[in-house]
BADOFI-334268 format. One record per atom (N, C-alpha, C): residue number from 1; residue in one letter; atom name; x, y, z. Coordinates in nm, 2 decimals, padded with zeros to 4 digits. Last residue first. Layout:
BEGIN
<rec><i>NUM</i><aa>A</aa><at>CA</at><u>X</u><v>Y</v><w>Z</w></rec>
...
//
This chain:
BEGIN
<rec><i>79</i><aa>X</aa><at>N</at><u>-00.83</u><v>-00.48</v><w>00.48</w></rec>
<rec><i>79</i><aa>X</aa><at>CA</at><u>-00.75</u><v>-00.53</v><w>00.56</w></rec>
<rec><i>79</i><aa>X</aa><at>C</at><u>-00.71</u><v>-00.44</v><w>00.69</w></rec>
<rec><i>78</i><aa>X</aa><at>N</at><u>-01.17</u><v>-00.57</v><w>00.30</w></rec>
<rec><i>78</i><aa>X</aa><at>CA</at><u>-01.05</u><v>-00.48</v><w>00.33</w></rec>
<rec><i>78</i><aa>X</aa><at>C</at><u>-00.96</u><v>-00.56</v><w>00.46</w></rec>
<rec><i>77</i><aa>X</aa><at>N</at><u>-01.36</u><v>-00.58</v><w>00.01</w></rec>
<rec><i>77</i><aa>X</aa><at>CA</at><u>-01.32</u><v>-00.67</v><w>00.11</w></rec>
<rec><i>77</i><aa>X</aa><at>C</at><u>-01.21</u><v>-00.58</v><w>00.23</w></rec>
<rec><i>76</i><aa>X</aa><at>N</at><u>-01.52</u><v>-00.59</v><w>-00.26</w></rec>
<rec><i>76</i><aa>X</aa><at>CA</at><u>-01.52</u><v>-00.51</v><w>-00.11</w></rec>
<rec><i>76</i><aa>X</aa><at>C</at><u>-01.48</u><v>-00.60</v><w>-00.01</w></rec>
<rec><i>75</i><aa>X</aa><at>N</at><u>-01.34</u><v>-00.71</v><w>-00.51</w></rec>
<rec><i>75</i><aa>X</aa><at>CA</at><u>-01.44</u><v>-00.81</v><w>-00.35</w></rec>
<rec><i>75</i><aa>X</aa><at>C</at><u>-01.38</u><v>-00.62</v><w>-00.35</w></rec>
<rec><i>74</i><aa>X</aa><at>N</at><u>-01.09</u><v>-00.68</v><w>-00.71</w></rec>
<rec><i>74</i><aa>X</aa><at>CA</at><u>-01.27</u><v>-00.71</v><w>-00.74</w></rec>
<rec><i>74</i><aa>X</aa><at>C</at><u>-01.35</u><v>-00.72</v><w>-00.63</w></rec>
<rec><i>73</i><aa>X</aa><at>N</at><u>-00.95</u><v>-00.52</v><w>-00.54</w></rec>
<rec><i>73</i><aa>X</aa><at>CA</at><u>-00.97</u><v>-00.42</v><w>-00.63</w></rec>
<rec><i>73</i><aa>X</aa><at>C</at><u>-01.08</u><v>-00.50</v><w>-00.72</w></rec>
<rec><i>72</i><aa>X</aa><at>N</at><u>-00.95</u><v>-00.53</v><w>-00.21</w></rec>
<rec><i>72</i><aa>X</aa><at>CA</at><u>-00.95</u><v>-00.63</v><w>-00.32</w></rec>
<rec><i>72</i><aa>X</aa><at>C</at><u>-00.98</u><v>-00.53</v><w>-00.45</w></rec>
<rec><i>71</i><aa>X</aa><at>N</at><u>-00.77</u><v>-00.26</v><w>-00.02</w></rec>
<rec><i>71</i><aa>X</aa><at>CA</at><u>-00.90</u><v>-00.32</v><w>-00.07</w></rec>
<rec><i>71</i><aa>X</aa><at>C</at><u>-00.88</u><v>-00.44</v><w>-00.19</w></rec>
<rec><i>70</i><aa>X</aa><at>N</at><u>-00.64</u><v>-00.17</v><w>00.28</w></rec>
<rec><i>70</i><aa>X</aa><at>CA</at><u>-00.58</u><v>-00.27</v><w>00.15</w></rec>
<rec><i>70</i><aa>X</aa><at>C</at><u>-00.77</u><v>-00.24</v><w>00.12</w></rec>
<rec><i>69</i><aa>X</aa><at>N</at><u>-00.49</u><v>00.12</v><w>00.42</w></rec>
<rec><i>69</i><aa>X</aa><at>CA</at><u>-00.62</u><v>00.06</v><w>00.35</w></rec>
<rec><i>69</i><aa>X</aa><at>C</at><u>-00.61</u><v>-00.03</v><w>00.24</w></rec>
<rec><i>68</i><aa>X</aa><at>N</at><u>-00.23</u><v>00.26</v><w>00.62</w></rec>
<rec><i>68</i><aa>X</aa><at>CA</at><u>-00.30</u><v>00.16</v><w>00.49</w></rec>
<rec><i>68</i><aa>X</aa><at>C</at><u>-00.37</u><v>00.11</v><w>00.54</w></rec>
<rec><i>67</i><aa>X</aa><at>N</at><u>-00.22</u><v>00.55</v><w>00.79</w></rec>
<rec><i>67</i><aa>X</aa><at>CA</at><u>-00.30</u><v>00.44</v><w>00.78</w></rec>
<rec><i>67</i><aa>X</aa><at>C</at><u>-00.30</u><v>00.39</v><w>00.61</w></rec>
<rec><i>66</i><aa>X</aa><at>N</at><u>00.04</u><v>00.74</v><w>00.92</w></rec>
<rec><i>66</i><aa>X</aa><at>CA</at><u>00.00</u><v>00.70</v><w>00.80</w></rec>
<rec><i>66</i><aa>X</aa><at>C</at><u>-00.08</u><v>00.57</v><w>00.84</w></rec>
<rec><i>65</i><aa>X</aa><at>N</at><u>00.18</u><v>00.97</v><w>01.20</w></rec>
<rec><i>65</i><aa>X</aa><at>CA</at><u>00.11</u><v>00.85</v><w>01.18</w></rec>
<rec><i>65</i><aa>X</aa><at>C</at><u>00.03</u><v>00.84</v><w>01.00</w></rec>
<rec><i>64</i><aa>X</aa><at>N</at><u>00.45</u><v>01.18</v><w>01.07</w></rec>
<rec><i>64</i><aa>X</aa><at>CA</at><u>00.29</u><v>01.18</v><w>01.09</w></rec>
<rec><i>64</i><aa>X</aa><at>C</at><u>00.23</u><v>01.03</v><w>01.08</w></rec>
<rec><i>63</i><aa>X</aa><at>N</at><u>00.71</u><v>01.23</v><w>01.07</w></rec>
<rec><i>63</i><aa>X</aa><at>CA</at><u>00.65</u><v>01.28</v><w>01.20</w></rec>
<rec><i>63</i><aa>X</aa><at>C</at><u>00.49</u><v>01.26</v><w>01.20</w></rec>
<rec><i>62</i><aa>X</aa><at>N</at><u>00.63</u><v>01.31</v><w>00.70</w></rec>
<rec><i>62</i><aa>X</aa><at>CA</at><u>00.77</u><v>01.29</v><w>00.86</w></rec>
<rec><i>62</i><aa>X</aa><at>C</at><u>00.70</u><v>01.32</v><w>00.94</w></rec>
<rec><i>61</i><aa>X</aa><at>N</at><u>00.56</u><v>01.33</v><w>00.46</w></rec>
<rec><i>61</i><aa>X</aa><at>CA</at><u>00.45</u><v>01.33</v><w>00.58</w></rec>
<rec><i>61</i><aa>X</aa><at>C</at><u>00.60</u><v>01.24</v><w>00.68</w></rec>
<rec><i>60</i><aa>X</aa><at>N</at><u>00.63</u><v>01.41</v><w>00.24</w></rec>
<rec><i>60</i><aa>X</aa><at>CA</at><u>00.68</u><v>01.51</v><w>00.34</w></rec>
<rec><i>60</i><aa>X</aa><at>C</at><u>00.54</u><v>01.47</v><w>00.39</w></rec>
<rec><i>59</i><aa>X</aa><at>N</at><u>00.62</u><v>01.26</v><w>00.00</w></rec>
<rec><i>59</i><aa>X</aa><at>CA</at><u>00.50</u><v>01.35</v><w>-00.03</w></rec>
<rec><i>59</i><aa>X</aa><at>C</at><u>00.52</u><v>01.45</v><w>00.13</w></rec>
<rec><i>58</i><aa>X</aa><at>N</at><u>00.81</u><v>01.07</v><w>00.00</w></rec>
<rec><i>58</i><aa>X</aa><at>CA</at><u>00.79</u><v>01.16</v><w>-00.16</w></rec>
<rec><i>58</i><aa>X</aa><at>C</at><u>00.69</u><v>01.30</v><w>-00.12</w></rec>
<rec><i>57</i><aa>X</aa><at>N</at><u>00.86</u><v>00.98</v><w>00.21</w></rec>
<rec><i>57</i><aa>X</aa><at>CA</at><u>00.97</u><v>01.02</v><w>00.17</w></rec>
<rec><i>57</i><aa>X</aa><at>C</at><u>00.96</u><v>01.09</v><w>00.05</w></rec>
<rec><i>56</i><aa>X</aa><at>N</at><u>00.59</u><v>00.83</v><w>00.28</w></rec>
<rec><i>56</i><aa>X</aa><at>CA</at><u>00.69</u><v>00.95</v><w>00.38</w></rec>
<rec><i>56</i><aa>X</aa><at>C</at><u>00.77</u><v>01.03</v><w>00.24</w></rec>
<rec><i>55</i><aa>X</aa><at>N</at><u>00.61</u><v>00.69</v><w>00.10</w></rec>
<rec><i>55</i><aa>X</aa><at>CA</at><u>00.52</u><v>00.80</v><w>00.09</w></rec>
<rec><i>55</i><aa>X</aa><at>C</at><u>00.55</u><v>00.90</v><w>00.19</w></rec>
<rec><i>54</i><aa>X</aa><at>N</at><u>00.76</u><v>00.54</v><w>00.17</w></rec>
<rec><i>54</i><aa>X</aa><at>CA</at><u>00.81</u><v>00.58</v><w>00.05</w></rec>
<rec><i>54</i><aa>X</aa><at>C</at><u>00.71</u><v>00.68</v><w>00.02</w></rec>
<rec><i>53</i><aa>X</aa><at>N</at><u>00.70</u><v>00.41</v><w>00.38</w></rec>
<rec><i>53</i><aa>X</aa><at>CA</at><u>00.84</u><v>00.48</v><w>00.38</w></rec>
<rec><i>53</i><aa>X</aa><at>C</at><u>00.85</u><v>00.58</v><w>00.27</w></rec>
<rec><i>52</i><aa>X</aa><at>N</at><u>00.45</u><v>00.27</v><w>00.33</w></rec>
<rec><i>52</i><aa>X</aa><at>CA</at><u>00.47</u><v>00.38</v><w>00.37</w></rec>
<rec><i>52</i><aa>X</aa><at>C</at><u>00.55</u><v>00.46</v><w>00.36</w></rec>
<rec><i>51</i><aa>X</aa><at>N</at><u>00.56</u><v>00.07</v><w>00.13</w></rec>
<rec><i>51</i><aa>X</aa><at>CA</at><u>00.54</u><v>00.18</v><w>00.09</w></rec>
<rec><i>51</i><aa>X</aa><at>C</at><u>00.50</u><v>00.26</v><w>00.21</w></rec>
<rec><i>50</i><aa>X</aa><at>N</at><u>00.73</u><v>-00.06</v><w>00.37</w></rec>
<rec><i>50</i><aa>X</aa><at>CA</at><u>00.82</u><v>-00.03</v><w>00.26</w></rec>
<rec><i>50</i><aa>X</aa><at>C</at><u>00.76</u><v>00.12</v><w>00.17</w></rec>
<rec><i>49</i><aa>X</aa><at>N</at><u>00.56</u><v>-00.15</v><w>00.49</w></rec>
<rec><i>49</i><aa>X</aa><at>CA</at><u>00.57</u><v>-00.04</v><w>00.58</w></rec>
<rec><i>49</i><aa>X</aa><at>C</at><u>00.66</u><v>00.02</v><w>00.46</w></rec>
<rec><i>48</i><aa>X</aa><at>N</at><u>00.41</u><v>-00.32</v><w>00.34</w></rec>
<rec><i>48</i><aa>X</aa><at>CA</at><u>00.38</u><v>-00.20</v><w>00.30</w></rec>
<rec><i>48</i><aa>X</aa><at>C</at><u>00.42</u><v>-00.10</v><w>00.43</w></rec>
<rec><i>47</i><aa>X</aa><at>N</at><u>00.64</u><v>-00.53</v><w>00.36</w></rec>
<rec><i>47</i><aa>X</aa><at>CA</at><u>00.62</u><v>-00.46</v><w>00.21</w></rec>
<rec><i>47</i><aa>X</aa><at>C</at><u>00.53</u><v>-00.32</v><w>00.25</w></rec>
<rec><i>46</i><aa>X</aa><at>N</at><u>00.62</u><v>-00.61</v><w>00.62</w></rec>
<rec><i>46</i><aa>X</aa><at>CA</at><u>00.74</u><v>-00.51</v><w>00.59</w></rec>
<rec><i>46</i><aa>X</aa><at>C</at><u>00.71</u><v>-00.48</v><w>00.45</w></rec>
<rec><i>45</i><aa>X</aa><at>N</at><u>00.35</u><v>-00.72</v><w>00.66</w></rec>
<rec><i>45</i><aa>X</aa><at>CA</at><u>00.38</u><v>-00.63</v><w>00.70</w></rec>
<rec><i>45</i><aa>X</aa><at>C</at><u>00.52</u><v>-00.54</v><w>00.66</w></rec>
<rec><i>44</i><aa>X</aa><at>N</at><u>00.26</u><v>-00.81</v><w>00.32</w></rec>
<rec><i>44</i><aa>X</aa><at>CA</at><u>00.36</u><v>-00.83</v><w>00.41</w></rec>
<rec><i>44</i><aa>X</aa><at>C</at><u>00.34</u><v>-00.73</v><w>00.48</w></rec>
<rec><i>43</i><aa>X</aa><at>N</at><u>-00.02</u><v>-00.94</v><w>00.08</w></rec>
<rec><i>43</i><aa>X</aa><at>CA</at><u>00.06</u><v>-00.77</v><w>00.14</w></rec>
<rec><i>43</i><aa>X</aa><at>C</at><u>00.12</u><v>-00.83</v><w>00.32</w></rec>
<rec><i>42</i><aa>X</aa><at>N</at><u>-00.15</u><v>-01.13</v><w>00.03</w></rec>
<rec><i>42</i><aa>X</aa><at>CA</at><u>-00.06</u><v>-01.12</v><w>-00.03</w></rec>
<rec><i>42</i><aa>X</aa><at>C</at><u>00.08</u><v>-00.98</v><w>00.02</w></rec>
<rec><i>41</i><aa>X</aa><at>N</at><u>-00.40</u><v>-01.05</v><w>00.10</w></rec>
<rec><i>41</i><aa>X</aa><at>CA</at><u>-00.36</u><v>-01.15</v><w>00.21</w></rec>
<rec><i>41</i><aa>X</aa><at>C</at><u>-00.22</u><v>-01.15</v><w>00.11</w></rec>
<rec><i>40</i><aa>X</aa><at>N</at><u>-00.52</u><v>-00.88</v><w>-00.06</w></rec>
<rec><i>40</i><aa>X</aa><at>CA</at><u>-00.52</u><v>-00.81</v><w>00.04</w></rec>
<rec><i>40</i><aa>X</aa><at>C</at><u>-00.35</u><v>-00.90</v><w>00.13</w></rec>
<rec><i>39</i><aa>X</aa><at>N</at><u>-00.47</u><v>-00.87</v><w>-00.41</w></rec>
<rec><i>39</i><aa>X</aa><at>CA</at><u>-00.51</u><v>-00.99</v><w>-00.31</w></rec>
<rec><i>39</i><aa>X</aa><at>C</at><u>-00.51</u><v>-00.94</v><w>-00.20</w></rec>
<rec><i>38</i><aa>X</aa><at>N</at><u>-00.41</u><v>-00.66</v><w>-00.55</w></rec>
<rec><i>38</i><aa>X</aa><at>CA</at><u>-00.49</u><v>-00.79</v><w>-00.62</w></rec>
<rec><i>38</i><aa>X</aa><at>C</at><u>-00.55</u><v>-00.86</v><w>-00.53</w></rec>
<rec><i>37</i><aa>X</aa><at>N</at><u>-00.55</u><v>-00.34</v><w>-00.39</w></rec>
<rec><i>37</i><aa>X</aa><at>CA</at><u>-00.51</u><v>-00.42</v><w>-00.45</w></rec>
<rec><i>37</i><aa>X</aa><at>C</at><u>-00.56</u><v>-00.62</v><w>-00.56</w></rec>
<rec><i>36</i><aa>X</aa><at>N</at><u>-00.59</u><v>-00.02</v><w>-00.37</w></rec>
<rec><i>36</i><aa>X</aa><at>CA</at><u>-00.65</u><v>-00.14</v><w>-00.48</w></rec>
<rec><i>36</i><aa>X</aa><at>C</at><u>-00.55</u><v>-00.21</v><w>-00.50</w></rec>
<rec><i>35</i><aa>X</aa><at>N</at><u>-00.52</u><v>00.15</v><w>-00.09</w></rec>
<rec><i>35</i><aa>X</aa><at>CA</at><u>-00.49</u><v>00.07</v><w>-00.17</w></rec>
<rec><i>35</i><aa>X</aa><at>C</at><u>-00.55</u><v>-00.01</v><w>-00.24</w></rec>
<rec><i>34</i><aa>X</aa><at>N</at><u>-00.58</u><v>00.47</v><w>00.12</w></rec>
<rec><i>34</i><aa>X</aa><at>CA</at><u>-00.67</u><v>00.31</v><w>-00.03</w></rec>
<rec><i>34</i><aa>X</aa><at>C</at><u>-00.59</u><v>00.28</v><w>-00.12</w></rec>
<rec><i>33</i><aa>X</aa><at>N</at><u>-00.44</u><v>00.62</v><w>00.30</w></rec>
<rec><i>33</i><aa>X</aa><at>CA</at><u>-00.46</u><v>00.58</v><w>00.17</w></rec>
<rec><i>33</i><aa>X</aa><at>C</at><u>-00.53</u><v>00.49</v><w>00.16</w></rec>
<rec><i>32</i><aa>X</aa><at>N</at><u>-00.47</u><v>00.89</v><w>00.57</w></rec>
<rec><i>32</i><aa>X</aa><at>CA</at><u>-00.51</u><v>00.74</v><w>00.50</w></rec>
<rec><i>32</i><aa>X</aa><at>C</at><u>-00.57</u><v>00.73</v><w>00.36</w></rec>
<rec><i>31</i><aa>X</aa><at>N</at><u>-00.33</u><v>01.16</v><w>00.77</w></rec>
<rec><i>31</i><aa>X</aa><at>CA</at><u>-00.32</u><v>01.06</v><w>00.62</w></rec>
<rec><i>31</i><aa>X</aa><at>C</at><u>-00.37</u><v>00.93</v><w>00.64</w></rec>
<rec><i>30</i><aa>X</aa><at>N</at><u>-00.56</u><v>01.26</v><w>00.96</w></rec>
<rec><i>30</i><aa>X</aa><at>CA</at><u>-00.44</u><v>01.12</v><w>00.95</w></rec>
<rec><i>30</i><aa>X</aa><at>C</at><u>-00.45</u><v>01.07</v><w>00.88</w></rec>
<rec><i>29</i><aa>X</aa><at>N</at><u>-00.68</u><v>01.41</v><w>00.82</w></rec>
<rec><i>29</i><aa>X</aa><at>CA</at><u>-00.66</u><v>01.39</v><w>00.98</w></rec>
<rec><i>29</i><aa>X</aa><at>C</at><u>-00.53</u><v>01.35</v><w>00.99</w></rec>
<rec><i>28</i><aa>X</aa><at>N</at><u>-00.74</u><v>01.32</v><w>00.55</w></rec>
<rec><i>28</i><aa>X</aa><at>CA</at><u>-00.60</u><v>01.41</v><w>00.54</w></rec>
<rec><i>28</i><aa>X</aa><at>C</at><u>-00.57</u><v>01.43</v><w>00.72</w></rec>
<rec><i>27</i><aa>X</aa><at>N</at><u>-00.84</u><v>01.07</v><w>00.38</w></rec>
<rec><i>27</i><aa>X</aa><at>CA</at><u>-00.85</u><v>01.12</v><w>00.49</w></rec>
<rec><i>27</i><aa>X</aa><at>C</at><u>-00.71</u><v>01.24</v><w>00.52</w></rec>
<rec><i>26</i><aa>X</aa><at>N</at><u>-00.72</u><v>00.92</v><w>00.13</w></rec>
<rec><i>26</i><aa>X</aa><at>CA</at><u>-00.92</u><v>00.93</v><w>00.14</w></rec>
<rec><i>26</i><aa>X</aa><at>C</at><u>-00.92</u><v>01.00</v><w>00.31</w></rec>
<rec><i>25</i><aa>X</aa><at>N</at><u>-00.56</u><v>00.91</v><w>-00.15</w></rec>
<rec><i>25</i><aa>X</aa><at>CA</at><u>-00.54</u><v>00.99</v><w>00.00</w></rec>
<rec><i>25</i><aa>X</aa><at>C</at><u>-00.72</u><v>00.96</v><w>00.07</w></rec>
<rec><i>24</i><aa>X</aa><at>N</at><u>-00.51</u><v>00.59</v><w>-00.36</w></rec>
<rec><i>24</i><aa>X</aa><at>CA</at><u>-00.54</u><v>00.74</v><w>-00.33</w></rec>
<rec><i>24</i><aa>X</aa><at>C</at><u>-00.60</u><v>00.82</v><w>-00.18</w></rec>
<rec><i>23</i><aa>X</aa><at>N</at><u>-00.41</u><v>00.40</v><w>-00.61</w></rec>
<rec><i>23</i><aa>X</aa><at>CA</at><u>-00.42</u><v>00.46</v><w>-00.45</w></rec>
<rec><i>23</i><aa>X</aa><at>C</at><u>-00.47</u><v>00.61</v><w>-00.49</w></rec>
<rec><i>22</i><aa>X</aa><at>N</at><u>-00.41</u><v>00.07</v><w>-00.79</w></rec>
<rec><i>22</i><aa>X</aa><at>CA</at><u>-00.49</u><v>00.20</v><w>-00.75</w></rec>
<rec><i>22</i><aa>X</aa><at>C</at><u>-00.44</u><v>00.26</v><w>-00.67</w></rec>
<rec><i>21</i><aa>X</aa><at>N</at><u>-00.30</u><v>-00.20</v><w>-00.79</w></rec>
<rec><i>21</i><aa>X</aa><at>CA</at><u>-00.34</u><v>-00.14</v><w>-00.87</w></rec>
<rec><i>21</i><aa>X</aa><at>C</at><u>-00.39</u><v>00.05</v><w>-00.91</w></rec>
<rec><i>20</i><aa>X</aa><at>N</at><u>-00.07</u><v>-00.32</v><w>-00.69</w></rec>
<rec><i>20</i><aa>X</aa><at>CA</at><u>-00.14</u><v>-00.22</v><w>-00.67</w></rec>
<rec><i>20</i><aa>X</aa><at>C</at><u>-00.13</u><v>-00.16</v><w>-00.77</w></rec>
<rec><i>19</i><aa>X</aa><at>N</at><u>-00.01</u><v>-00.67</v><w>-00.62</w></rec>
<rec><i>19</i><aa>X</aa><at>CA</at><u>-00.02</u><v>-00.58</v><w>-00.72</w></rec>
<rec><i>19</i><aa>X</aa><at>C</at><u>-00.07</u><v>-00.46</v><w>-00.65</w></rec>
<rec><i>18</i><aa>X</aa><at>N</at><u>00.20</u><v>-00.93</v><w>-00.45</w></rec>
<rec><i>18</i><aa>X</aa><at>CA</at><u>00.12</u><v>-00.81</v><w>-00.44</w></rec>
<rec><i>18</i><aa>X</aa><at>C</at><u>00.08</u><v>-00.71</v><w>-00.55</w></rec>
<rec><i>17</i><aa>X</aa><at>N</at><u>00.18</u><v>-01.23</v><w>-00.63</w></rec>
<rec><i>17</i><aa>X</aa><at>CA</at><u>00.28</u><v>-01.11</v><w>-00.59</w></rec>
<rec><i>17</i><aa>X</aa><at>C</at><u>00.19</u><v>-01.00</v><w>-00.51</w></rec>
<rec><i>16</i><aa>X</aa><at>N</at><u>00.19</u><v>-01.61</v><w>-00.50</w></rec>
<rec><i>16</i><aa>X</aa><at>CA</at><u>00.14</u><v>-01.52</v><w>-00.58</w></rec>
<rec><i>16</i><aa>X</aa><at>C</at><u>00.14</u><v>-01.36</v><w>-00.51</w></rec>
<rec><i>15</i><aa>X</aa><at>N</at><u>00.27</u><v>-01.78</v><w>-00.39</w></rec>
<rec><i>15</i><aa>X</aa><at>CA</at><u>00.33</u><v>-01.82</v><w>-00.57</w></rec>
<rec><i>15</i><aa>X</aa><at>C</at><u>00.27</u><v>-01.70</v><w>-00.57</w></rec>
<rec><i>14</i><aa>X</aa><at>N</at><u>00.31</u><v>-01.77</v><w>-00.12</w></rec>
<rec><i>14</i><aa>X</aa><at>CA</at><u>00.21</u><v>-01.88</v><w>-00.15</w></rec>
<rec><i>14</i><aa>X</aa><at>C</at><u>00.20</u><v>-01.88</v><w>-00.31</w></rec>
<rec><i>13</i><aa>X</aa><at>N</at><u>00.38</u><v>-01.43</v><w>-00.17</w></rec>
<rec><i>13</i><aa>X</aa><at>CA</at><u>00.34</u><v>-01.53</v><w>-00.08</w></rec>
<rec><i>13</i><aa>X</aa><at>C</at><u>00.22</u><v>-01.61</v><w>-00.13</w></rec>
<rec><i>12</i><aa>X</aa><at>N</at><u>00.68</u><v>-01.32</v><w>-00.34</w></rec>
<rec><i>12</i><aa>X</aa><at>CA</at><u>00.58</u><v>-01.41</v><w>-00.34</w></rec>
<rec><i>12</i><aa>X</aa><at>C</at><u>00.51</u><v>-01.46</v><w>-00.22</w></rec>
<rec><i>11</i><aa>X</aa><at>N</at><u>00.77</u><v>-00.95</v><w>-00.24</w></rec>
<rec><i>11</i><aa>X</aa><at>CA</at><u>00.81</u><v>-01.04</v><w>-00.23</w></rec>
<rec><i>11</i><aa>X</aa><at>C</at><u>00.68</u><v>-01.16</v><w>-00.26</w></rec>
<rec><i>10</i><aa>X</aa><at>N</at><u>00.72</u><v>-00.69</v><w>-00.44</w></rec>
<rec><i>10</i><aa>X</aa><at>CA</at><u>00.67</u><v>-00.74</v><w>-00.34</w></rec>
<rec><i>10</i><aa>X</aa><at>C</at><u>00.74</u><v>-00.90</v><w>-00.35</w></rec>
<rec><i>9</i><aa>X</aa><at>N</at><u>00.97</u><v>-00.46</v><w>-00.59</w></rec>
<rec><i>9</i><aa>X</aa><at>CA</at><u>00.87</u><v>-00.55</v><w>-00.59</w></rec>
<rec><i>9</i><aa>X</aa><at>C</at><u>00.83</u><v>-00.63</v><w>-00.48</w></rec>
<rec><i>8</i><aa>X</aa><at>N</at><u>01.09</u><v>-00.17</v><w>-00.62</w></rec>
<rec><i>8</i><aa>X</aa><at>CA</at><u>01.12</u><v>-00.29</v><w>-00.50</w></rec>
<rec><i>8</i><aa>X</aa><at>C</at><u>00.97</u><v>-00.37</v><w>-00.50</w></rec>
<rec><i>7</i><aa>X</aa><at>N</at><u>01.07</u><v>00.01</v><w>-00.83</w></rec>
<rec><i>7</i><aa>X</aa><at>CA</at><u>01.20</u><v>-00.03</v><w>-00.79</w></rec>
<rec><i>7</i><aa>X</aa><at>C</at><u>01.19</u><v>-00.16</v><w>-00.68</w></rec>
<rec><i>6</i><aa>X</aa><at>N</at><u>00.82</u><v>-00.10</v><w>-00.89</w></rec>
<rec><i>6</i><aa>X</aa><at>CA</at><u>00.89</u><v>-00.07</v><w>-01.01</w></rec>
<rec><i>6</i><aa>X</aa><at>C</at><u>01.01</u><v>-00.17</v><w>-00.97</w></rec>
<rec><i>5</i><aa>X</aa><at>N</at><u>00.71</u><v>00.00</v><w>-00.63</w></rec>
<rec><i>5</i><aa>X</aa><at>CA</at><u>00.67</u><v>-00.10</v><w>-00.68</w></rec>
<rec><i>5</i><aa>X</aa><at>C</at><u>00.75</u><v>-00.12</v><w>-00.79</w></rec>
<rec><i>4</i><aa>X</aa><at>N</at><u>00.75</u><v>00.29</v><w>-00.68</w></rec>
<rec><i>4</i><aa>X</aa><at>CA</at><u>00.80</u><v>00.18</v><w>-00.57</w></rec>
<rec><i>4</i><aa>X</aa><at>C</at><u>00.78</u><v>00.06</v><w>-00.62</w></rec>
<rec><i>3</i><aa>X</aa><at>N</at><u>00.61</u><v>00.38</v><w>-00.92</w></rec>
<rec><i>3</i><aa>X</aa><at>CA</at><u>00.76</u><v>00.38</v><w>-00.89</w></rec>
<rec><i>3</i><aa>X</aa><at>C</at><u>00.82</u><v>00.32</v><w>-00.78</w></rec>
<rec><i>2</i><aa>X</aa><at>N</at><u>00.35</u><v>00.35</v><w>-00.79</w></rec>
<rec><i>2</i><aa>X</aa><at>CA</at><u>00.37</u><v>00.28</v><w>-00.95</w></rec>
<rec><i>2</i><aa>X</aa><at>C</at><u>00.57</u><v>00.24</v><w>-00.92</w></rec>
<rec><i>1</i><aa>X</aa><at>N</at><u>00.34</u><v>00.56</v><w>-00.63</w></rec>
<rec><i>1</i><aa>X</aa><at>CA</at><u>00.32</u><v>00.42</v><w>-00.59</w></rec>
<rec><i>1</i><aa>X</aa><at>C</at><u>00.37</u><v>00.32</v><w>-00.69</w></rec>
//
């Protein structure tokens, strides 16, 4: 996740970037990750279809519906 973000940073909304801070797999039915992030409302639909793609493409989930989970990484908050 670190390496996406590296190579294709999140675009600004409203001056301020998407961070991710955290992930990790919390359902294997249908892959779904937890994202820690800075701000939930900062995440684009095309940035994290970006990291989907890219978890397709590292971890061989082709052909399989993926759920992102934003969380505020201070507020239980989610998206």
């Amino acid at each position: 996740m670190m390496t996406a973000q590296i190579i294709k940073p999140a675009s600004p909304i409203n001056g301020k970037r998407l961070s991710i801070t955290f992930s990790k797999q919390i359902d294997a039915k249908i892959p779904t990750f937890l994202l820690f992030v800075n701000d939930p409302k900062c995440a684009h639909f095309t940035y994290l279809r970006y990291i989907e793609n890219q978890i397709r493409q590292n971890y061989d989930f082709s052909g399989t519906p993926i759920n992102l989970v934003l969380k505020n990484k201070n507020k239980k908050e989610e998206k």
